[in-house]
C-alpha positions in Angstrom: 48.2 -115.9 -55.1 49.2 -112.7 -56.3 47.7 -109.5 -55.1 46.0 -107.6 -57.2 46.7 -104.3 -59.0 44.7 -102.1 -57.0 43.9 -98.3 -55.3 44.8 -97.9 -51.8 43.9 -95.0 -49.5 46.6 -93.5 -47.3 45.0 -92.3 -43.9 47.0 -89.4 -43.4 49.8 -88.6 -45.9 52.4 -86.5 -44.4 54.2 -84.5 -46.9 57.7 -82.5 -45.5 60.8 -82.6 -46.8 63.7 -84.8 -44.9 66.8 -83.7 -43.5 69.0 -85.9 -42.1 71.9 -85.2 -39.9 74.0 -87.1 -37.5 73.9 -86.7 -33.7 76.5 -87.0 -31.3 76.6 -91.2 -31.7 77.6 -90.6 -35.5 73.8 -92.3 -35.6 71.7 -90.6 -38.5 68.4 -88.2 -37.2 65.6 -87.7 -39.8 64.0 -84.2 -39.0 60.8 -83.3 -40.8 61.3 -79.7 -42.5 58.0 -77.8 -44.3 57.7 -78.8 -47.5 58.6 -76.0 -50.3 56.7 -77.5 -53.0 53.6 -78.3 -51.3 50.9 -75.8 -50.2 49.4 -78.0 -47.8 51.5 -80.1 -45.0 48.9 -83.4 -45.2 46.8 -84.7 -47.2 44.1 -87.2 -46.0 43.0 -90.6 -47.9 45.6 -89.9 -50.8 44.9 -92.8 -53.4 47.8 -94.6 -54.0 48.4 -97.3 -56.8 49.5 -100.8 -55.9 50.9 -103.2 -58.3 50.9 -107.0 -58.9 53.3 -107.3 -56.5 51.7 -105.6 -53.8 54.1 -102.5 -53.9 53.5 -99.3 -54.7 54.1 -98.6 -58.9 56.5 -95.3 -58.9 55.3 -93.2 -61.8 51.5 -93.3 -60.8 52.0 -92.0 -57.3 54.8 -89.5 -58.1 52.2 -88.4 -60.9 49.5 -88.2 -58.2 51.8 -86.7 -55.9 52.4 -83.8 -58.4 48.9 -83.4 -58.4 49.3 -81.8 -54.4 52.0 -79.3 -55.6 48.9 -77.1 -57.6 47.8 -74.0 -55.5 44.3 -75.5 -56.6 44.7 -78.8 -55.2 42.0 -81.2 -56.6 39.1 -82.5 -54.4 39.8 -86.0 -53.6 36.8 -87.3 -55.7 38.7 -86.3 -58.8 42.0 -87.5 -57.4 40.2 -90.5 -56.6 39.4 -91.1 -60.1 42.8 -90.2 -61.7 43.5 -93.1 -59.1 41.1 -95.3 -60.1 42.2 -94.5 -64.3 45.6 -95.2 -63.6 44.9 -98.8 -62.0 42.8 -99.9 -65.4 45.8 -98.9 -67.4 48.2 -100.8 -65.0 46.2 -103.6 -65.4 46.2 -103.8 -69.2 50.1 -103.1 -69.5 50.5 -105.8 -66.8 47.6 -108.4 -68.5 49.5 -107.5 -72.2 52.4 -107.9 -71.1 53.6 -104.1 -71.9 56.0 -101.8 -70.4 54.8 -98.5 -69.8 57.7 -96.7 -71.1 58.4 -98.9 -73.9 57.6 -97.2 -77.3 58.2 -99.0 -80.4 58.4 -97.8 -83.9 55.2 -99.2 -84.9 52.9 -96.8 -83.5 50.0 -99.0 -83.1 52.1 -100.8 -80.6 53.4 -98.6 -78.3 51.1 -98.4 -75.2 48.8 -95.4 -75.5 47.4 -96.7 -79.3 47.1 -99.7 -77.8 45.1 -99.1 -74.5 43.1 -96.8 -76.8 41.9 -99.8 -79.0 41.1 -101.5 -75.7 38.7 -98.5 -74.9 37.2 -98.4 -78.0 36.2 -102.6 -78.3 35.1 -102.1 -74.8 32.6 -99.1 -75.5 31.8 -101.2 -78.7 31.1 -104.8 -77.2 28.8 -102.1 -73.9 31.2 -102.6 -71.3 31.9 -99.1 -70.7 30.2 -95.6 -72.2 31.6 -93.0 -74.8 32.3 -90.9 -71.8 34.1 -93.2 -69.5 36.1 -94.2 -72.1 36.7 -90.2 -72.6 37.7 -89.9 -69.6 39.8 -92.6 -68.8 41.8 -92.1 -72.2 42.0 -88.4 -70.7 43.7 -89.6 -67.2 46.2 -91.4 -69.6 47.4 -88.4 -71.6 47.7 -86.2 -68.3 49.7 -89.2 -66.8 51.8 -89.2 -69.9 52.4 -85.5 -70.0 53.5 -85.2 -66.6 55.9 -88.1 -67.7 57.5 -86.3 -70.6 58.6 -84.0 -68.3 60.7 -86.1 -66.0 64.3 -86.8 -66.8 64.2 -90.0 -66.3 61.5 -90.6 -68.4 63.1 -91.3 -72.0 61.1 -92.6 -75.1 62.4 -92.8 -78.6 59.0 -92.5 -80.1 56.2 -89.9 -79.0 53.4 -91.1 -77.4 50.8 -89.5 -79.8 50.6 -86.9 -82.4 49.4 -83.4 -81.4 47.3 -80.7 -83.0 45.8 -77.5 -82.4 42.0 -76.3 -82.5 39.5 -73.6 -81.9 36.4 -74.3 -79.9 33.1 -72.4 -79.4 31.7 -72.2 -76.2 29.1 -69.8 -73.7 30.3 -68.3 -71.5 28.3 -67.6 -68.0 26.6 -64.7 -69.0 25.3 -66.5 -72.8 27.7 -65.2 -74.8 29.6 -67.2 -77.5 33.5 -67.2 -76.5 36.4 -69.3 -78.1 39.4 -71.1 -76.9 42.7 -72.7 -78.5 42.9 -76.6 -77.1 45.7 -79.0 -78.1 44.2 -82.5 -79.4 45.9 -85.6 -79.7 45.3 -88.4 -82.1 43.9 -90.4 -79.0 41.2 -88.8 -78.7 38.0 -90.8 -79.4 35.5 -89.6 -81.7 32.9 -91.3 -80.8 29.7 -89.8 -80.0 27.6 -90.8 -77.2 24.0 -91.9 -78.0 21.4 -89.4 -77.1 19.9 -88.8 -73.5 16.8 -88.2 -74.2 14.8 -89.3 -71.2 16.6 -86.7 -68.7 18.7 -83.7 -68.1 22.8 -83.8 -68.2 23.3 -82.2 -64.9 26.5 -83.6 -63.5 25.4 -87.0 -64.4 22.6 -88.0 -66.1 19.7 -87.0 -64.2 15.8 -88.0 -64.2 13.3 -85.8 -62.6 10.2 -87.6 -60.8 6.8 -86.5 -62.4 4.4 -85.0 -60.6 2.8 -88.2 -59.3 5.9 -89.5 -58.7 6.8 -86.5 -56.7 3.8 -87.2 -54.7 4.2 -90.2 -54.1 7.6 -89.9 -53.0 6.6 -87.8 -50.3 3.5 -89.5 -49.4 6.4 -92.6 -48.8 8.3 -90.5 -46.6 5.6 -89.4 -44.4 4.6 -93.0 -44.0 8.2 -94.0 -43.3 8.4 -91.5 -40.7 12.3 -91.5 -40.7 12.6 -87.9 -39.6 16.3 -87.3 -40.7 15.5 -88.5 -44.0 12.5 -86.8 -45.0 14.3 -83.3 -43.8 17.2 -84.5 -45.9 14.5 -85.1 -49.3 12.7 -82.0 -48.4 16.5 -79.7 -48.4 17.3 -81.4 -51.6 13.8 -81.0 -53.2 13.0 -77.6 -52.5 16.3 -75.9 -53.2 18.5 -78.7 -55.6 21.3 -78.9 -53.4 23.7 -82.2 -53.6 24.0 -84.6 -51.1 27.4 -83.2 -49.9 25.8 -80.1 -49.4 22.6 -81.0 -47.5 24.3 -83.5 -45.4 26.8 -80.9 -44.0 25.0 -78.5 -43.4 25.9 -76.8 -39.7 23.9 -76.0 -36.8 24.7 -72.6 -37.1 23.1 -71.6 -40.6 20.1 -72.0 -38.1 21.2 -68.4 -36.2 21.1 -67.0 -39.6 18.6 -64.3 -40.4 19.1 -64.0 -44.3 15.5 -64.5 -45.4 14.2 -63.0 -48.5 10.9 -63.1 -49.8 10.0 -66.3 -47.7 13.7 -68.0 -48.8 16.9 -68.3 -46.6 19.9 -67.8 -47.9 22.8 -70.4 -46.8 26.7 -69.5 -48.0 27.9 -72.6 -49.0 31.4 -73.9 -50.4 34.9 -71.8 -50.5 35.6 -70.9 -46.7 32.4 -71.9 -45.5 32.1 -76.2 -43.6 29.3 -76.9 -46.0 30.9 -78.9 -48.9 30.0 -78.2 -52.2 31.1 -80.0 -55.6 34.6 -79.0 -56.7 34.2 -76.6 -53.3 32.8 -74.0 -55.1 31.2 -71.1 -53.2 27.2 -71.4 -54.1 24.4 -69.3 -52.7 21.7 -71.9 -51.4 18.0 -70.7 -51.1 16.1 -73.0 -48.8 12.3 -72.2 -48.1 11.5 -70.3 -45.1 9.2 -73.3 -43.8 11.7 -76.3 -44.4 14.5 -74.0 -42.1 11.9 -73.9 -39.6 11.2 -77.3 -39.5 15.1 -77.8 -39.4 15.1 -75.3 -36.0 12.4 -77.7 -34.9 14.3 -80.7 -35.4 17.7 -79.3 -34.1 16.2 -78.3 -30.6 14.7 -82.3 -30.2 15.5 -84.3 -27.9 15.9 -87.1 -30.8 18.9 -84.7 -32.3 20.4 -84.2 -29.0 20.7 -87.2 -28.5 22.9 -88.1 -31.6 25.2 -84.9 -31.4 25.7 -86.2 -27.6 27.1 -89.2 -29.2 29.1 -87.4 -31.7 32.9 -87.3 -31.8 32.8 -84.4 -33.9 32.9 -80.6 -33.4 32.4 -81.8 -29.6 34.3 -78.2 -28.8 32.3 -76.2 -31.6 28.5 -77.1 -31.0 27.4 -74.6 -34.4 30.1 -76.3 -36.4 28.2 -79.5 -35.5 26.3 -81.1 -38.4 22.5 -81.1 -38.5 22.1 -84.7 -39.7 23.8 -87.3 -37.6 23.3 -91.0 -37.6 21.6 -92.6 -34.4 25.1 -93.2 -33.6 26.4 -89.5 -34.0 28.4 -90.7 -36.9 27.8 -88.1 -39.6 26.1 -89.1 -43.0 28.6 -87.2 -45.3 32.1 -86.2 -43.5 32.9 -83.1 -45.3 36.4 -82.7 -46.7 37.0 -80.5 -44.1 36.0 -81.8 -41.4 39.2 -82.7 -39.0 38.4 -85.9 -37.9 38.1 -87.2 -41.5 41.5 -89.0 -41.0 39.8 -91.3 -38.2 38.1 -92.8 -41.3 39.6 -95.7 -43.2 36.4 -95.2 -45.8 34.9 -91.6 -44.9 31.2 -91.7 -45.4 29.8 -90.3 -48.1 26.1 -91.0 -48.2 25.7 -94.1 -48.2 23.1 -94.8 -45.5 20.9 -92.2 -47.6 21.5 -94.1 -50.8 20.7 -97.4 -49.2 17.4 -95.8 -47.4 16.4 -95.2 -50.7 17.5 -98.7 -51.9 15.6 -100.8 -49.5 13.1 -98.5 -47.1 11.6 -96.4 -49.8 11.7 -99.0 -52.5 9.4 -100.8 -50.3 6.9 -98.2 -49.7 7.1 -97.1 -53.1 6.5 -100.8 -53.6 8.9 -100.5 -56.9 6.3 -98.4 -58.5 9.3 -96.4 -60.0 13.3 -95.9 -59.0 15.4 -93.1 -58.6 18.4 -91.4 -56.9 19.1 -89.0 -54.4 20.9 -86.7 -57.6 17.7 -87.0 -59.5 15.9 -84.6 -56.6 18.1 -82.0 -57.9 16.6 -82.5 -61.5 13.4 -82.4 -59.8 13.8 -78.9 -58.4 15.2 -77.7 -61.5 12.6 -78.9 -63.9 9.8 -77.5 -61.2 11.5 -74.1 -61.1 11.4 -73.9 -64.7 7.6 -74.8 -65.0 7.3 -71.7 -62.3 9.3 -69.3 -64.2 7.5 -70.3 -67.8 4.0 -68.7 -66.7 5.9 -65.7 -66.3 7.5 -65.9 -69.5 4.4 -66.7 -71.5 3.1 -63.2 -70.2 5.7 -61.5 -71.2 7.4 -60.5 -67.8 10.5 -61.8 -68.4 12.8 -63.3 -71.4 14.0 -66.4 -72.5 17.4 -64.9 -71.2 16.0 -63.7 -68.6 14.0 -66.8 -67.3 17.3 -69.0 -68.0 19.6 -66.5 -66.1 17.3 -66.7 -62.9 17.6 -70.5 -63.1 20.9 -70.8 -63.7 21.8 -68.9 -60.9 19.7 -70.9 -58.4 20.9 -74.0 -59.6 24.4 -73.0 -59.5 25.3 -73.9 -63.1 28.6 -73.1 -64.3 27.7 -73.3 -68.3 24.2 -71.9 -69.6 24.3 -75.0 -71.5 23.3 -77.1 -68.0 20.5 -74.9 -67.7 18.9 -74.8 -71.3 19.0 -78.4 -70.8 16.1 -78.2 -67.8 13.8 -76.1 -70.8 14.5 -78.0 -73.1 13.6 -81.3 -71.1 10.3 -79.3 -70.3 9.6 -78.4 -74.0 9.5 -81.9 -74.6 8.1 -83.7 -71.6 5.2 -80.7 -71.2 3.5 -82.8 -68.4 6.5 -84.1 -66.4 6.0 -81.4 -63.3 3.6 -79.3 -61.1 5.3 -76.0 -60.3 7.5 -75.6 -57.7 5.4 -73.3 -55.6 2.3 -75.6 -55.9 4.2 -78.5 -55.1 6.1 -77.2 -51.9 2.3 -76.4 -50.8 1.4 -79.8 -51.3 4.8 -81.3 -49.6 4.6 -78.7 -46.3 0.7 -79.7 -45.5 1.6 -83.4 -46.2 4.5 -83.0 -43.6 2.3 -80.7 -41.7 -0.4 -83.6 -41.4 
């Protein structure tokens, strides 16, 4: 049996330049030299594409390869899924029967056209959404513009025709900007359906109403799984990711940035806490959920799992908070070192499965959700805070959006007006966020 075109993920991938020279036995010596192109030495779990034949297919890992030569070197997630693009395409040319360098003077048959149909029947027959097939046509056009400029990459038609066009977008601060953007006659022009039962927030999220929210935590309490209702409260109470809340270090807890009953927590860039795309975000925790937090660091139950740990053994504050009962961590950040011990780092997947079995059960399938949606949650109840302020007149629309927008770390106001918007329609979805964290800390509290 044939293997199949897959992704692969390379431990450890070493990246120097060779130079070989002969010893004194005429016998050639390979010595490892730093490599000029590449800002980084190593590069772990690099995703590389297998073919039918179970060897690796040249062009996609060159192009992927290219990818490490960028001063901003993409996260693996998103290298991940360039990975994951390229192998779908593979597996058309290879199930068609088509070269990937073979373009023919009937345009309709040369290989992007082609694959582009095969999105388009596949979003049409609910296979795959408007945006997957967005993005996975986009993977294409990036691997086929790296291609045109290799020399050995010679085609005697053009993969696509290209245009130019002006876009309107706005900008952080609200105001209306415009960019130039080259389009190519692959690009699909069909428009997803409307999400109108949640908030576009990095996915499509659905914030928990207010019973929901109490029930939630009245499912925790009973669960009495202490990592995990920490975890839930970090997430609720502030709308930080699941990268972010399960790297969080021991030594935010030494911090003394409160404000107005919040702690701030530096986050992303330099900092160990992982962030998405790495950006460096501000995080406001309450002051009673980092107390709690102290608590629980200084247990012997915590103790115990770092004890176990294999990580930041040397650097107890770089240790993470949350650790599995076997010291394994719940989310290895991107930078942590022993992330190469991993053939499949883990990336939340015990907290996704708590939530999959434990809490379903408690919750008795009453109603189902995802980790992500908690941000949506704390979003939608910090706008319900901010409106009674609005609706008196101390602050603006602007104003109230700004304030949000920062604390949720959005990079487009467009993210945010999606939370008021949601509220406008869904008037009794949420308690405010200051109510409910009362109601969460004397649940908690007992």
């Amino acid at each position: 049996m044939m293997p199949d075109i897959a992704k692969y993920l390379i431990r450890n991938l070493e990246l120097f330049a060779p130079n070989i020279c002969f010893n004194a036995n005429r016998e050639a010596v390979l010595h490892k030299t730093t490599p000029i192109d590449f800002p980084i030495e190593q590069y772990s779990h690099f995703p590389a594409v297998i073919d039918d034949k179970g060897i690796p297919w040249p062009p996609a890992n060159l192009y992927l390869l290219s990818k490490l030569e960028n001063i901003n070197i993409p996260n693996a997630k998103t290298l991940e899924s360039i990975a994951n693009d390229l192998v779908v395409f593979k597996r058309f040319l290879t199930q068609k029967d088509i070269e990937y360098d073979h373009f023919p003077k009937r345009k309709l048959n040369r290989p992007t056209y082609l694959y582009r149909a095969y999105l388009v029947t596949q979003v049409r027959e609910g296979q795959i959404s408007v945006n997957t097939a967005k993005r996975k046509i986009s993977s294409i056009v990036g691997f086929y513009r790296w291609l045109q400029h290799q020399t050995s990459f010679n085609i005697k038609y053009p993969a696509w025709s290209e245009s130019e066009r002006f876009i309107s977008f706005q900008d952080e601060y609200g105001f209306t900007q415009s960019k130039s953007i080259k389009q190519t006659d692959l690009s699909l022009k069909l428009l997803p359906p409307k999400y109108t039962e949640g908030i576009n927030d990095g996915g499509k999220l659905k914030p928990l109403n207010k019973s929901e929210q109490q029930q939630l935590a009245i499912a925790l309490k009973a669960i009495g799984n202490i990592e995990m209702t920490l975890m839930f409260l970090i997430a609720l109470t502030s709308g930080a990711r699941i990268q972010t809340v399960c790297t969080l270090r021991l030594n935010i807890l030494n911090s003394h940035q409160y404000h107005t009953g919040l702690f701030v927590v530096h986050t992303g860039g330099n900092t160990l806490i992982d962030t998405k795309l790495n950006k460096p975000i501000t995080l406001v925790i309450p002051e009673w959920v980092v107390i709690k937090l102290k608590v629980y660091a200084n247990s012997i139950r915590a103790k115990n799992r770092r004890s176990l740990s294999k990580h930041y053994q040397d650097d107890f504050q770089s240790q993470y908070i949350f650790l599995t009962k076997t010291g394994k961590p719940y989310y290895v950040s991107g930078k942590d070192p022993k992330i190469t011990n991993y053939n499949q780092p883990p990336k939340g997947d015990a907290i996704r499965q708590f939530i999959k079995t434990s809490l379903s059960k408690q919750l008795a399938n009453k109603f189902s959700f995802r980790f992500h949606d908690l941000r949506a949650t704390f979003g939608l109840n910090l706008v319900e805070e901010f409106l009674s302020r609005l609706d008196c007149g101390e602050i603006s629309r602007l104003d109230l959006l700004m304030l949000v927008k920062e604390r949720m770390a959005h990079s487009r106001l467009e993210t945010t007006e999606g939370y008021l918007n949601y509220r406008v329609h869904n008037k009794l979805i949420v308690k405010t966020q200051s109510e409910y964290e009362l109601f969460l800390k004397g649940l908690i509290d007992d």
